[in-house]
N, C-alpha and C positions, 0 to 999 in steps of 0.2 A: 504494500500500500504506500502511495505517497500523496503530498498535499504540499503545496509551497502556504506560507504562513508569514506575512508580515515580511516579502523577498526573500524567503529562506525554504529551502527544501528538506522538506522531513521526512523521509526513507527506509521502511522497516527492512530492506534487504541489504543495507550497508550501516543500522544500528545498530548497536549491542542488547540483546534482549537480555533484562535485568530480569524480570518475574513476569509473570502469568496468573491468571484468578477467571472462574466463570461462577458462575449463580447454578451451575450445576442442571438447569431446568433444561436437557438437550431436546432437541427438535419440538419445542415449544416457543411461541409466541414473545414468549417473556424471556428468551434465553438471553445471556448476556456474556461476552467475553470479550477480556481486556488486556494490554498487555504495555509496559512498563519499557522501557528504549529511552539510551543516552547516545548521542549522536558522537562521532568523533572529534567534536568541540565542545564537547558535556555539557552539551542542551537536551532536558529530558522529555521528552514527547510520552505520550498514552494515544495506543490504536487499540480502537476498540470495535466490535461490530455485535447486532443482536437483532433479535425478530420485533414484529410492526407492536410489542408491546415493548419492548423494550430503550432507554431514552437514547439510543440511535435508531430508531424509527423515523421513517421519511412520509411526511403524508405532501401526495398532492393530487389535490380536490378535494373526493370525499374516498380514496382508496391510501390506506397505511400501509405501508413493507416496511419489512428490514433494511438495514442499511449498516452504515461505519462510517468511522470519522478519524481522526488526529488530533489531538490538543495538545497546543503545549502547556508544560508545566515548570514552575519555579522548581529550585531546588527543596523548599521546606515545603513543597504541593507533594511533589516525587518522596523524601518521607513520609509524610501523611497518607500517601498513597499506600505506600511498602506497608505502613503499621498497618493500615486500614482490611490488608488483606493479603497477610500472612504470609511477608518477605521479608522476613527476619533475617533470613541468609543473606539477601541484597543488601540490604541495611547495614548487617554488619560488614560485609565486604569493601559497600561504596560509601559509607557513611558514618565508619566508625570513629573520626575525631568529632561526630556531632553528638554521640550518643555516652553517656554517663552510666553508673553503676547506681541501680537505686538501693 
């Protein structure tokens, strides 16, 4: 998948895929899957893609499908991300001077 974004091209076939997460709901409506990408100037993007209930869903008129997108993310978005859905290993890998010992 790619998407230029503000004159920048963001390219899940020459990013580093850091994690991965779906809502587990497969070939449903509502499925959802997402995935986690730092580019080779560690800008972190999220490509994701899901069915016409899920929030990459494309309506136009009155007919909804599935769809996918790109977004970029900050660096404390891309944490939030990882905490958010159980990349712990990224985290610690790419993010271990941000993270403390509770």
């Amino acid at each position: 998948m790619k998407k230029i974004i503000n004159k920048k091209l963001y390219n899940t076939d020459v990013a580093e895929k850091l994690h991965t997460w779906n809502n587990g709901y497969e070939n449903d409506f509502g499925h959802c899957e997402e995935a986690l990408y730092r580019t080779r100037r560690g800008a972190y993007f999220l490509a994701g893609s899901g069915g016409p209930k899920s929030r990459y869903a494309l309506t136009q008129g009155n007919i909804t499908s599935g769809g996918s997108d790109i977004e970029v993310l900050s660096e404390p978005e891309a944490m939030a991300w990882l905490e958010e859905n159980g990349g712990t290993p990224a985290l610690l890998k790419y993010f271990s001077g941000e993270i403390e010992e509770g």
